[in-house]
Structure formats: C-alpha cells, structure tokens
N, C-alpha and C positions, 0 to 999 in steps of 0.2 A: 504493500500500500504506500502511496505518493506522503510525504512527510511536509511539515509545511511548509519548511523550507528547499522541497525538492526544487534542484534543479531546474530552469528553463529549456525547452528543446534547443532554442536559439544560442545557448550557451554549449552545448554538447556535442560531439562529434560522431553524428549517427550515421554515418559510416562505418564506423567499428561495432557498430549493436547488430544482429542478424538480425534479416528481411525475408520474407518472404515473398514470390513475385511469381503472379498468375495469369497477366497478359502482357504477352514481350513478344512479338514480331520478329523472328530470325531474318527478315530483310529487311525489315525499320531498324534494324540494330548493327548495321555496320560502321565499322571505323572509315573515317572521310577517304584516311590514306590510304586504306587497304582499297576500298574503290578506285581511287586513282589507281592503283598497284596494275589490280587487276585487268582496270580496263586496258590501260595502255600493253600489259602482257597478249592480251585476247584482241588487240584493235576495234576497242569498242570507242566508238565517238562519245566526250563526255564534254556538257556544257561550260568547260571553264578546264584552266589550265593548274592551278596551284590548289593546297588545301583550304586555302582561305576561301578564295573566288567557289570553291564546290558548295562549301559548307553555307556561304552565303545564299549560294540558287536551293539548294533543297532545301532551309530553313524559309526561303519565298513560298515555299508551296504552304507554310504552315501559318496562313494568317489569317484563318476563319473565315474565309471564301467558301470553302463546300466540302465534304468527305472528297467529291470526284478531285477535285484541285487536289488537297492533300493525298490523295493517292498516285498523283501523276509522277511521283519522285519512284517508284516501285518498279517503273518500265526499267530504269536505270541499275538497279540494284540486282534485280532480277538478272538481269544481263549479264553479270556479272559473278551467276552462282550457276554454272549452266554445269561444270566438269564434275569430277569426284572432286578433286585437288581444292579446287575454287568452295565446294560446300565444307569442305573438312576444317580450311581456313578460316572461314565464316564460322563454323558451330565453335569450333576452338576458340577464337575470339572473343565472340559471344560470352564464353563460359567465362575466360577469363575478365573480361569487362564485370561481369555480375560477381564476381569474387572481389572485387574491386570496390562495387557497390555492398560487400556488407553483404551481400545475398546468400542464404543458405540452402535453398529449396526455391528451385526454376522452375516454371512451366513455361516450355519455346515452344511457340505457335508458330506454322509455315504451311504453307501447300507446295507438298512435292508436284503437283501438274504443272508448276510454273518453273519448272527446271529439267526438264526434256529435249530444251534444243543442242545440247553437244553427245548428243544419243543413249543417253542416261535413261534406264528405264525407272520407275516407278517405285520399285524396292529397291534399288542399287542407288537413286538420288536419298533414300530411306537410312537405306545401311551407311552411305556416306559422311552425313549429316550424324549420324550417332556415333561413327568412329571420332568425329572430330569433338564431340562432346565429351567422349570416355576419355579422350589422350586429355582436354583439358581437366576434366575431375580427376584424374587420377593424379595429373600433377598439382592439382591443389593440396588434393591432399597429403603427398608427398613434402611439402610446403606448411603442409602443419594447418590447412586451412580445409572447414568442413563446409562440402556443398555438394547435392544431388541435386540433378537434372529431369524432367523427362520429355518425350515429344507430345505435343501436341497436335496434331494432324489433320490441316486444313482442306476444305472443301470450297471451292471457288461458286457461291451462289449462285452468277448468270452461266459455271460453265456446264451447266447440267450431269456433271461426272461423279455425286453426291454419293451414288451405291457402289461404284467402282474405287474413289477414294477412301468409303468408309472399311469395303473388304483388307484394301491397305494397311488399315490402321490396326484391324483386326489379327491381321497375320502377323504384325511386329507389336503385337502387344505385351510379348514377353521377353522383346529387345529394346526395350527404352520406348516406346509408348506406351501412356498412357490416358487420352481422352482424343477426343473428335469435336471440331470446331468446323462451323461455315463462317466463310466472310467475303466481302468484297462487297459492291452497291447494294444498299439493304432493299431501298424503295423500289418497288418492282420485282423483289425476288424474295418472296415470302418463304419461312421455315416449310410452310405447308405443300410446296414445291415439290418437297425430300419427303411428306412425310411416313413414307413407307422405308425408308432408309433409315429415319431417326425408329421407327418402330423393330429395323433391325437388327440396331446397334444395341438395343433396351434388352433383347433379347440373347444378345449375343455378351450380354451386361459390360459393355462398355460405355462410360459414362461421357454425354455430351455439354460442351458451351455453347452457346450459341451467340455472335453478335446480334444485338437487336437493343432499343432503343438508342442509338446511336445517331445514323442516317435515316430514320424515320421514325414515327409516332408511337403512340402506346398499343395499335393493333401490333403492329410487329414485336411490341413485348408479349402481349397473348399468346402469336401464332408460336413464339419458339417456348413457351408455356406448355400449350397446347399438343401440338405439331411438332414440335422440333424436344421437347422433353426436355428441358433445357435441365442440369442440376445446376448451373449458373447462368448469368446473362452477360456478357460481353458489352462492356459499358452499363448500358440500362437506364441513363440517367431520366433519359423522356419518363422515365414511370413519375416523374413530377410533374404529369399533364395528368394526371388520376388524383392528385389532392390538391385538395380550395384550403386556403387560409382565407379567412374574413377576419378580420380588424374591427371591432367596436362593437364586435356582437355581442348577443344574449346567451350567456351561457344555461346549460340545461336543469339548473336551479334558479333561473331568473334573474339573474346580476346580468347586470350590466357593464362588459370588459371595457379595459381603457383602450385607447387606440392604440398603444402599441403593443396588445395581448392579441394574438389569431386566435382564433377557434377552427380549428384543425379537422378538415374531413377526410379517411381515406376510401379510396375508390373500391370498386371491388379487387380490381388485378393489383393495386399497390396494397390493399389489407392482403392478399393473398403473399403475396412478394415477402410483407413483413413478417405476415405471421406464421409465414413457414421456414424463415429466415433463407432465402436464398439467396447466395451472396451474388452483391453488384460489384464485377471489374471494373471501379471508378476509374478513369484515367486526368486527373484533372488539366494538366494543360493540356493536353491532344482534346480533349473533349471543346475546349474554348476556339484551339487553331483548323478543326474539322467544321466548326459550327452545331456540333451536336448542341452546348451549350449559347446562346448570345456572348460573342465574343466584346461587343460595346459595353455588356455588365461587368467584364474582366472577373477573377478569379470571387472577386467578392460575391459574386452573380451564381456561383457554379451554384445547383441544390445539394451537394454534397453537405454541407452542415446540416441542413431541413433534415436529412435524410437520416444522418447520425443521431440527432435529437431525438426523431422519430421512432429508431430503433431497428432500421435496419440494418441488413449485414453488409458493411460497405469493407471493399477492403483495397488498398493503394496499389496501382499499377504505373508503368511508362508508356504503356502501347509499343512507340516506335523509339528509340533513343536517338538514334542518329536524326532523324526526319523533326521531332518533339525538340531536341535538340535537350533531352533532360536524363537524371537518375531517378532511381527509387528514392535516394535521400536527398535528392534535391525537390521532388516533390513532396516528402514529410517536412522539409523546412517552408517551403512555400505554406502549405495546410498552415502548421504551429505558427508564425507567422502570423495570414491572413485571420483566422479562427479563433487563436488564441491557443491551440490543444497545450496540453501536458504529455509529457511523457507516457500516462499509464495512458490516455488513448491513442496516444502512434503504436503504445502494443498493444494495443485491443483491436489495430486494425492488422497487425501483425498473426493474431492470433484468429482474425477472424479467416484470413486468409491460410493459415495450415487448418483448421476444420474443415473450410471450403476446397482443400487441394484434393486431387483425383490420386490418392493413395490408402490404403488398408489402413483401417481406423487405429491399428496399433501406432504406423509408423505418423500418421497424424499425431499421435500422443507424443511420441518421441519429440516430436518435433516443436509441440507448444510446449514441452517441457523445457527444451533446449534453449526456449525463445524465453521462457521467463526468467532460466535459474541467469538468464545473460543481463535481463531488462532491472529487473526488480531492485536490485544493488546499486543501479545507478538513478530507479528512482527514489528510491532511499535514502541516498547521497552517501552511502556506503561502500560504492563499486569504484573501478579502476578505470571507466571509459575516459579517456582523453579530452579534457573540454579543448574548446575552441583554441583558448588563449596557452592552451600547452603543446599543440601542434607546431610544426618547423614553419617560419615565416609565410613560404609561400603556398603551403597547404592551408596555414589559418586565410589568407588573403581568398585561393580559392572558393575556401567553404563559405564565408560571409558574403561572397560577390553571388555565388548559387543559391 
C-alpha cells in the first residue's frame, strides 16, 4: 500500500519497474536505422535520406488525420521485412527494444500475409519471426534480465484470409503463439465478416483480440463482442459513445448535483465491457495521432481517466513505437502526468494487463507476483528503483524531456 509520502511517478525511473505490454505492432516497432539499413540493403526507395529526415516523415503520418493516414507508414516497413534475415532482425530488435522498456511479458502482434513477397511462405515468415524473438530472450536472459514473449497472429480484415491465417496460428500454437488478432480499416470490415472463423478458433480454444473501437463506433465494439469473441478489445476506446454524463442533474434520491458532479449512465455494451471486466488495449497517444480519440482535446480529452474511474479494465499499451514515436514508460509518464496517477495505479494497470494476457492462469500468477514483489517497495518508498535525479546526466535529461 502507497504510504503518504510515497513517491511521485514523475520523480521515478519507471523504466527499471516491469511492464507488461499487450498491443505492440512488430512493424510499428522498428528502429529508424534499421529501416534505412535494410532498405538500402534490398533497394527499396525510402522517403528521405538520413535518420532524422525518416523519423521526421513517419512521425507526419501521426497527426490525427485518420487511422488510413497513420497507416500509410506500414507500406514502408513492410517492405522491409519480406526475407527470413530481415524478420529475424526485426523480432530480435523488437525484443530487445522492450527489455529496454522495462518490459517483462510481450504480446507482438503482426500478420504474416504481409511478408510473402521474397517467397517466404506462411509458416516459414512464422518460424522466422520466432527465431529472432528466442535469440533475443535468450540473450536477455543470459544478461540477467527477465522477459517472455509471445506471437500474436494477425489477420488483415479487408484481406478476406481470416480462416486461413487463423489455421496459422493454430498450428504454431505450441511454438510461440499465443492468441489471434484482426486489424487493418475497421469501418467496412466488420468482426462479423470472420464470424465462422472467430467460432473456430473458440473451439479450437485459442483465444482472440480483436481491434475495434478504434476506426469506428460502438457497433464495431458489439460485433467483435459478439462475432469476433473478442477476450479483449484492441483499443476500445469509442465504448465512450455508450455513456452520458449529465452535469447538474437529479440524483436518484432527489438532490440536486452541482454542476461539476455527472451523473453517470452506462450503456448496455459498456455495462457489459465493465462488468465482465474485459480489458481495453488503451493506447493513449496513437489513439489521439489515428483520430480514434479528438486529437484538438489533446491527451486531457483521451476517456481513459472516465474509464478508470469507472472501473474498467484499462491496461497501457504503445501500439506502434516507431510510427507513435513512444515507450511503454513514456506513456505511464504522460498518464501520471496529465491525471495525476500514483504509482499503485500504473500497477494496477500493470496488473490489469498480466490477468488480461493470453497465458495459463498459473503463469499469469507468476507474473503479477513478479510485478508486485518489484512495484510495492518502491511505492512504499522502501525499494531501490532509481529516481530521476540519481540517473547518469543524460538519461535523467532523457527521461524528463519523455
């Protein structure tokens, strides 16, 4: 329990606390340079000559124009994971970027259908993309640093391949997959599309995410509800179009609130959402730079607080890091921050995210054990985590300017 004078997050160096991270994009998460690397190795034409001028254009796509805009960066990345070599590079990375982040427990979301053109089939862009995950955990942990991975196995919504990716995922569910994701343009391509696929995968008892409230409204939180069996929702934020606040109303004992009290209705699909606790992949700044959220209201705007208040199971993601241009702990500083949080609720989003992870209820245990006996001492002000002002110059520099 947080002590009175615990700690500020904004004083702590929550980089060194383990994370938990449930939606991370293996092509939204490349290093700038390794794109350059790569392309110029493959002769792929790339907008811009240096890492700066790169980092510049794919951070344009991220400025709350459209999901379709922010996705326009992915033709490029994509390009660039077409080999074995090229995916092994990229998972490896990945891993280690997220060791980096403090992350102990990955869920990497991708679609193998989007890396076929250097004649890579299906389970070979599969088996690739897991070699390069295993070389990097194994050398974490050889490094003295704890972190598991698993795949998460995407399905391209308009590209109708939904039974043939989910067999995918099913055949390598005992080599580093674990769950089944659709994504890409939500609007026009409903969970309900698949839903004999999500019916197969239920049965085949692999468990599914589904993007949806994202790029479109609260029917598309229903249908991958409904349809798509969702045990999470990928993003989800729109489930804030199913509850009314009213200001100065009459409460249900007849007072009269002041006007800065709501009186809070929830809808059926968001009472449903809360009261079954199914967690939401918040992603808060990709949510603002895709437009899922009004990017004019800025971070103050996101319903992620409404939604914690409320009681739902929110739990912190980056979506794309390279594209977002963020970490996992630079999104917990943003939150504490704008919000105000404490420490014990960046671990309750911590914790809400290993309950929510697609692994056997034991090693979920493991796992929010690992997150407490880390957390708890340092909200205490007991524990050893590093603050700000005892890091080496230009790490303190970094971390406050994030």
């Amino acid at each position: 329990m947080p002590t009175a004078d615990a700690p500020s997050p904004l004083e702590i160096d929550l980089a060194a606390l383990p994370k938990v991270s449930l939606h991370d994009h293996l092509d939204g998460g490349l290093r700038v340079a390794t794109v350059l690397e790569l392309a110029k190795e493959a002769g792929t034409p790339v907008p811009a000559e240096t890492e700066e001028e790169l980092a510049a254009w794919v951070h344009s796509h991220a400025n709350g124009e459209s999901l379709e805009k922010y996705l326009e960066v992915f033709a490029l990345t994509t390009s660039v994971m077409q080999t074995r070599e090229q995916l092994r590079r990229v998972a490896r990375e990945f891993v280690e970027d997220l060791v980096e982040d403090g992350v102990v427990y990955g869920e990497i979301r991708w679609a193998p259908e989007q890396h076929l053109e250097g004649g890579l089939t299906l389970d070979e862009a599969v088996e690739a993309v897991q070699e390069g995950l295993d070389e990097a955990v194994a050398a974490a942990v050889d490094n003295g640093q704890d972190i598991s991975v698993g795949q998460l196995i995407t399905a391209m919504r308009h590209a109708d391949r939904a039974q043939q990716i989910a067999e995918l995922a099913v055949r390598h569910r005992d080599r580093g997959v674990v769950g089944f994701d659709i994504a890409g343009p939500e609007a026009g391509f409903p969970p309900s599309r698949f839903a004999d696929t999500f019916t197969w995968l239920a049965a085949q008892h692999l468990p599914a995410t589904v993007h949806a409230g994202e790029g479109d409204g609260l029917a598309s939180v229903q249908d991958a509800l409904v349809n798509g069996r969702a045990l999470r929702l990928g993003h989800g934020v729109r489930i804030a179009e199913d509850i009314s606040v009213e200001y100065g109303a009459v409460d249900e004992d007849g007072e009269q609130l002041d006007a800065d009290t709501g009186l809070v209705e929830l809808g059926p699909t968001a009472a449903w959402v809360r009261d079954r606790q199914i967690a939401l992949e918040v992603c808060p700044s990709s949510n603002l730079q895709t437009g899922a959220v009004d990017p004019a209201a800025g971070i103050e705007g996101h319903p992620i607080d409404m939604l914690v208040q409320l009681g739902f199971r929110i739990t912190v993601n980056t979506d794309n890091r390279l594209v977002s241009d963020v970490s996992l702990t630079d999104e917990l500083y943003l939150l504490a921050e704008t919000f105000g949080y404490s420490l014990s609720q960046l671990l309750e989003f911590q914790l809400n995210a290993a309950e929510a992870a697609f692994l056997p209820v034991e090693e979920r245990e493991e796992l929010a054990e690992l997150l407490v006996a880390a957390w708890n001492p340092v909200i205490s002000g007991s524990g050893d985590a590093p603050h700000l002002a005892e890091l080496p110059d230009d790490e303190s520099a970094d971390a406050e300017q994030d």
